[in-house]
N, C-alpha and C positions, 0 to 999 in steps of 0.2 A: 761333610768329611772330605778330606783334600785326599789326592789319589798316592801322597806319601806316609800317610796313616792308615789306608786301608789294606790292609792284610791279605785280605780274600783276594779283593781286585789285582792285585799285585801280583801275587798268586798266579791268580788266573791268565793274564799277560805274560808272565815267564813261560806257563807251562806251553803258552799260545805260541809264544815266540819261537820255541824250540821246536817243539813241532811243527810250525810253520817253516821252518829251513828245514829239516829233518823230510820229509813229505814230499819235496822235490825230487833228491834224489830218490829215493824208491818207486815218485812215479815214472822216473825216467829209466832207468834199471832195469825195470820190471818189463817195457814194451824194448829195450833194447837190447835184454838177453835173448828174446824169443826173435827178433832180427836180426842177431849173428845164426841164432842157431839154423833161421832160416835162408842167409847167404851161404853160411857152411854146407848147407844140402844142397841148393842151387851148386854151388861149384863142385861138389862129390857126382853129380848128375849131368852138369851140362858140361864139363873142362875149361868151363870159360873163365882166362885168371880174372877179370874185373870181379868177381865175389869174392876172391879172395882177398885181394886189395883192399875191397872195401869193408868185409872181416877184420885184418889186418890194421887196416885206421880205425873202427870202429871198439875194437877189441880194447886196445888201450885208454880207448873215454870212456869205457864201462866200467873198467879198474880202476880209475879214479874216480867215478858217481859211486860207485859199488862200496869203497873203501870210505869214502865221506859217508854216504847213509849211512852205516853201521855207525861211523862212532858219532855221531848229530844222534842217530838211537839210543845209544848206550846212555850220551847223558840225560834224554827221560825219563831213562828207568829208577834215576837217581832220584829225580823230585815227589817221586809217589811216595820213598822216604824222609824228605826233608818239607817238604811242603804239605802233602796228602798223603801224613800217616797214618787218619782218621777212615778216611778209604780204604788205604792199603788193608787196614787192620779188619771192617768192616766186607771187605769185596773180595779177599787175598784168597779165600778158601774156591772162589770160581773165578778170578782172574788171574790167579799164579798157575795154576795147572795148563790155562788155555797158552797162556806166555810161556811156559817150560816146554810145551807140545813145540812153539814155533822152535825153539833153541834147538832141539833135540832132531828133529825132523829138517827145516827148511836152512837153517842156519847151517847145520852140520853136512846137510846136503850140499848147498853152497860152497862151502868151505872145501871142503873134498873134492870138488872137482874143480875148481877155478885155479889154483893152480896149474892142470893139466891143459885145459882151457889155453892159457896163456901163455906158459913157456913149453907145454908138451908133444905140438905135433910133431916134430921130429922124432919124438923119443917113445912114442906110444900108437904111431901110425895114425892114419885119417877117420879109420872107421871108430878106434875108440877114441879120438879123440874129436869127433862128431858126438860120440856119446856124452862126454863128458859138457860138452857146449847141452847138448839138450838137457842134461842135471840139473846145470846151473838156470837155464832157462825156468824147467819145471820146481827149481828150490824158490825160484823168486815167484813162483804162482801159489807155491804153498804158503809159503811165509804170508803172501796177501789174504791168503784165504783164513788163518789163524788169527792173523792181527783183526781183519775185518767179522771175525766172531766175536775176538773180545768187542770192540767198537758197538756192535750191531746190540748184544747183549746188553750194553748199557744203556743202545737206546728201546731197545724193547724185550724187558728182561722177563724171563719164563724159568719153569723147571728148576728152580729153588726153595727153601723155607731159609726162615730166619729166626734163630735161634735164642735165647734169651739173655743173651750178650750182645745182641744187635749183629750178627754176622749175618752176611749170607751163604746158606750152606745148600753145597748140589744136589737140587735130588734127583734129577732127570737130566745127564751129560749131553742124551739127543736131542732132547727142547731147549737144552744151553746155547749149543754150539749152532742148531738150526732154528731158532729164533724167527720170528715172522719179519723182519726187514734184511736180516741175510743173505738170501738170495740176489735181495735185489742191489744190496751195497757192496758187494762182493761185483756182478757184473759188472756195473757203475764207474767203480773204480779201476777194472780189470781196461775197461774200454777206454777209462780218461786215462790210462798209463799207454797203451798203443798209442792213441791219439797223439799224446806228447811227447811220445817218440817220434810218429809221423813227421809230425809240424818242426821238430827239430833237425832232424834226417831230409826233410824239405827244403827248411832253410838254408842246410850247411850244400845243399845240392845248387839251390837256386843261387847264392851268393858264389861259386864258383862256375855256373854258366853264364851269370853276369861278369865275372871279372876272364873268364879263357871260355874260349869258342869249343864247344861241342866237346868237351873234357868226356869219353866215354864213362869214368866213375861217377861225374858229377849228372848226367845223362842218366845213368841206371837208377843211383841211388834217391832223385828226382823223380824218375817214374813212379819207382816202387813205393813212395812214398805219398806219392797224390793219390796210386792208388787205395794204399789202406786209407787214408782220408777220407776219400770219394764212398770208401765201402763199411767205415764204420761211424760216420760222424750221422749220419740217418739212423743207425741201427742206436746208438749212444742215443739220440733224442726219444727215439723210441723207448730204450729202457729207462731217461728220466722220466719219462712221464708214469710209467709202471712204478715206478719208483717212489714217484710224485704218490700214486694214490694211495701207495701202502703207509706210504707216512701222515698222510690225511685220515687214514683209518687208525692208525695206534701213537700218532702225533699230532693230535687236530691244533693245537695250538701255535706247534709251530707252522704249517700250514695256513694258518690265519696271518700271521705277521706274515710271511713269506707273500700275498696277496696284497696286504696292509690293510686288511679287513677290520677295523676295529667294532663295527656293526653291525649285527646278522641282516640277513635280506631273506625273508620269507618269499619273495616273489623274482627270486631271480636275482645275481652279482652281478655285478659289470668285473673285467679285468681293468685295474689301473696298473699301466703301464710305465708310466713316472709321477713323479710326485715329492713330497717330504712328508714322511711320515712325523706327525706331534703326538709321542703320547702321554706327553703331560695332558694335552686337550682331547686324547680320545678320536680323532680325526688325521686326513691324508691332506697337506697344503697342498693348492696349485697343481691337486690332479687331475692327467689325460686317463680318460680309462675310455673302456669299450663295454657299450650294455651288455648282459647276462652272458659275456665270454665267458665268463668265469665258472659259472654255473654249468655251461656246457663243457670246459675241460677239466671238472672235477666231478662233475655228476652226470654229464652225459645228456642233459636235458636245460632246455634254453632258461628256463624260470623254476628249475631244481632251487628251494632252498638251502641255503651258503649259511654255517654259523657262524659268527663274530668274535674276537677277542673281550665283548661284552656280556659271554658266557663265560668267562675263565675270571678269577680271581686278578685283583691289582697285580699282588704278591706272587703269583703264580704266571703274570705274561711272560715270556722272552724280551731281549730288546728289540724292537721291533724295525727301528730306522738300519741297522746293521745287518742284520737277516733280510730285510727289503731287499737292498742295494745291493749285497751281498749275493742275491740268488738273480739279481738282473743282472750284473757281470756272469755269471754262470750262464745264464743261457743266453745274452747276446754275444758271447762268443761263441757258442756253440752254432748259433746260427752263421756267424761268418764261417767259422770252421765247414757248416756245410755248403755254404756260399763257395769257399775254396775247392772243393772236392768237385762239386758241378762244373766251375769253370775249369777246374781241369781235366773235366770229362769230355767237354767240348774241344779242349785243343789236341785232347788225346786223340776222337774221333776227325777231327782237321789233318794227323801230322806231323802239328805244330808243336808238343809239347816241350822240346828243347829249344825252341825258335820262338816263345813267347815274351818279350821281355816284363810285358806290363803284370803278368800271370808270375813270372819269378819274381819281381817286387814285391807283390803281394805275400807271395808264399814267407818268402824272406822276413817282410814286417810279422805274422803271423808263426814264426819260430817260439817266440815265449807264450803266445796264448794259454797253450796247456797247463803249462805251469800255473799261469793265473785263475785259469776255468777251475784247476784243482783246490787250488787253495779259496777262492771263491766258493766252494764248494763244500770244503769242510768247513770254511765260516757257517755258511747257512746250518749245516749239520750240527757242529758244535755250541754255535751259542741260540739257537734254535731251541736247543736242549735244554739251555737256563727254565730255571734256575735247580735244574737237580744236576746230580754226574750221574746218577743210576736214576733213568725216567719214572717219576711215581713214588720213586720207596726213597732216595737218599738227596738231601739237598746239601747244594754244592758249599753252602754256609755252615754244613754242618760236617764236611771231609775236609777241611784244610786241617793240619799243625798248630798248634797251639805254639805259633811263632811271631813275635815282632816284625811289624810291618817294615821298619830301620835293615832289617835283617834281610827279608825275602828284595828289599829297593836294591841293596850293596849288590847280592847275589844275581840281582837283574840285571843291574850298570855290568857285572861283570861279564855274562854270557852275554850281552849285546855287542862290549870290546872285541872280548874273546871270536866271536861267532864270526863277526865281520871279517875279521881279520884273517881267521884261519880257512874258513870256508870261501871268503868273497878270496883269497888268493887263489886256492882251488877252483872256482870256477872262473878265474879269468885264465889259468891254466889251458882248462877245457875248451873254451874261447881260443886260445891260441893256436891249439890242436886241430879246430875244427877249419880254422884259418886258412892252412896250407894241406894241402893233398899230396904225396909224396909223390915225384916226376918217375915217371915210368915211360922213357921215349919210344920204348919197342911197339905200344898200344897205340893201334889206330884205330880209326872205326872204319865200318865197311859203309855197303851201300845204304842199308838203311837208318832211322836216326836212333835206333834204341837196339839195334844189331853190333854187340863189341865181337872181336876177332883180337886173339892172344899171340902175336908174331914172333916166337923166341928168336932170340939174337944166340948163336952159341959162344961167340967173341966176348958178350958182355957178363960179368959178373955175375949181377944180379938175376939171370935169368938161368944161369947152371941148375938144374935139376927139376925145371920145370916146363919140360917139353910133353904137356899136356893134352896140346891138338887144341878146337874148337868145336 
């Protein structure tokens, strides 16, 4: 069947696509409201204007990630009716509630203060409008944490019955909502949103210490950013691997593809580390692997038996070449990510670290990682899942719309037009923003290289009312 007659597939690829753009911004959002919120306390605390500044520039590329995610959102919500209203119909009685929770709580939170946020410090003073930055900070951890219930529930669904209409009906909101892979997808993604703040707030740092000498904002906002790197991309590897084995426990299958295990080993796995996966042939081509690593990072024990995708049904594998590849972009970049963070612990402890240039190169090139580790990420996740959308009880061939495949291709071609065009303008926007730093000639630095000093001019405009000290 050609891929302009299949319906599901089709399907499947819109809903991917859109959530695939949509997924950016909120991971960026998300780590970049809690670093205004955390420049805003810095300069409430120290007087020093560089966090303001860098608030100030920062604050505006929020409002527009912020302003894109919502509506790249919005129109998801639309295809659970027009494409998945098999689902909708079937899943709506514990996935509408956890969705109206996010609206009602994080959404509204958000919304409420983001305006004070942005046009308010004048008119609301510093302290509440410190609060109102923390709001919005804590709206976007909320918002993660509902979304990532519903997600988690469908991969490891608990605390329901199903009723003789085929619905799924709540019986237990606690075992919904806390679900046994929740915790850990909830950190997961908490940590890959920091991170690709990080690496972005990195980039925009080190691409202005390469292009002007010793810029104090470009200088701060540099530090601070290798540092959360340096301090969360260990802790992040840490919790995939926790991660890793709760989904080895209630997702063995995806776990098996994820490895490219197509054949149990009673006496120990090897890890293969590249390869091509064939599963028309049931086998890994042209694999590198390492004897019973495998065995050891999934069971602890050098020649722990590994089961194979040769205990899982044809019809029931995931795809496997896609989930492969998929979760080795996920962790070799995660491994550079902490590649990055180490070397700039070393020029930290030198120094040097506004004086590196090979190190802001680096960092520079490593600006979109996050983005890709993320959605590398929910690849594995999501089609991992195949072939259910709710793991175990609902297959994905049996929640689409009973709609022509002509139909879901038209609506595709569209949102691909649309999507480029309205969002790839929006983030070269972003891009352009992050481009130029605004001239602040009163700011010099002092003696040391991550020591800013705030030098009001009173002759100069832009400096009237904020004679702050340092």
């Amino acid at each position: 069947m050609s891929l302009l007659a299949n319906a599901e597939l089709l399907a499947r690829l819109q809903f991917a696509f859109t959530v695939s753009f949509h997924i950016i911004f909120p991971a960026f959002s998300i780590g970049l409201a809690s670093y205004l919120a955390v420049l805003e306390g810095l300069w409430l605390w120290k007087k020093q204007r560089v966090y303001l500044d860098l608030f100030d520039f920062w604050k505006t590329i929020f409002a527009i990630a912020f302003a894109m995610g919502v509506v790249s959102g919005i129109v998801m919500s639309y295809q659970f009716g027009t494409n998945w209203s098999v689902f909708s119909d079937k899943a709506g009685p514990v996935i509408g509630p956890l969705m109206g929770y996010e609206v009602l709580t994080a959404f509204f939170l958000e919304a409420g203060f983001l305006g004070v946020m942005l046009f308010g410090r004048s008119r609301v003073g510093p302290g509440l409008h410190f609060f109102a930055t923390l709001m919005v900070a804590f709206g976007t951890l909320i918002s993660a944490t509902w979304i990532l219930a519903v997600n988690s529930w469908m991969q490891t669904p608990q605390g329901f019955e199903i009723n003789a209409a085929g619905q799924f009906i709540p019986a237990d909101w606690w075992a919904i909502i806390f679900n046994p892979s929740f915790p850990y997808r909830l950190v997961h993604m908490v940590l890959a949103a920091y991170l690709t703040t990080a690496l972005v707030v990195g980039a925009v740092g080190a691409w202005h210490l390469l292009r002007r000498d010793r810029d104090p904002r470009a200088i701060r906002m540099f530090s601070m950013a290798m540092g959360m790197v340096a301090v969360t991309a260990p802790i992040q590897i840490f919790a995939g691997d926790l991660h890793g084995l709760n989904t080895l426990e209630h997702q063995p299958a995806k776990v098996m593809a994820m490895e490219g295990h197509f054949d149990s080993h009673p006496n120990g796995a090897p890890l293969i580390l590249f390869g091509l996966p064939n599963q028309a042939e049931k086998r890994v081509d042209y694999a590198i692997s390492i004897p019973y690593l495998s065995s050891l990072i999934l069971h602890h024990g050098w020649t722990a038996p590994v089961a194979g995708l040769d205990t899982v049904p044809d019809d029931r594998e995931p795809p496997v070449a896609v989930v492969f590849w998929s979760f080795r972009v996920m962790v070799g970049l995660g491994m550079l990510m902490l590649g990055l963070g180490l070397w700039s612990l070393y020029h930290r402890w030198k120094g040097s670290l506004d004086t590196a240039p090979w190190l802001h190169r680096f960092a520079l090139l490593m600006g979109p990682a996050g983005f890709v580790a993320v959605l590398a990420g929910w690849i594995t996740t999501e089609v991992g899942r195949q072939p259910y959308t709710i793991y175990g009880h609902l297959l994905t061939a049996d929640s689409r719309s009973a709609i022509a495949a002509p139909a879901v291709a038209t609506s595709l071609i569209a949102f691909v037009i649309v999507y480029f065009l309205v969002f790839g303008a929006g983030v070269f926007y972003i891009l352009r923003l992050m481009k130029r730093l605004p001239d602040h000639p009163e700011q010099e630095l002092d003696e040391g290289p991550l020591r800013t000093v705030a030098l009001p001019n009173p002759a100069h405009p832009a400096t009237k009312g904020h004679h702050d000290g340092h």
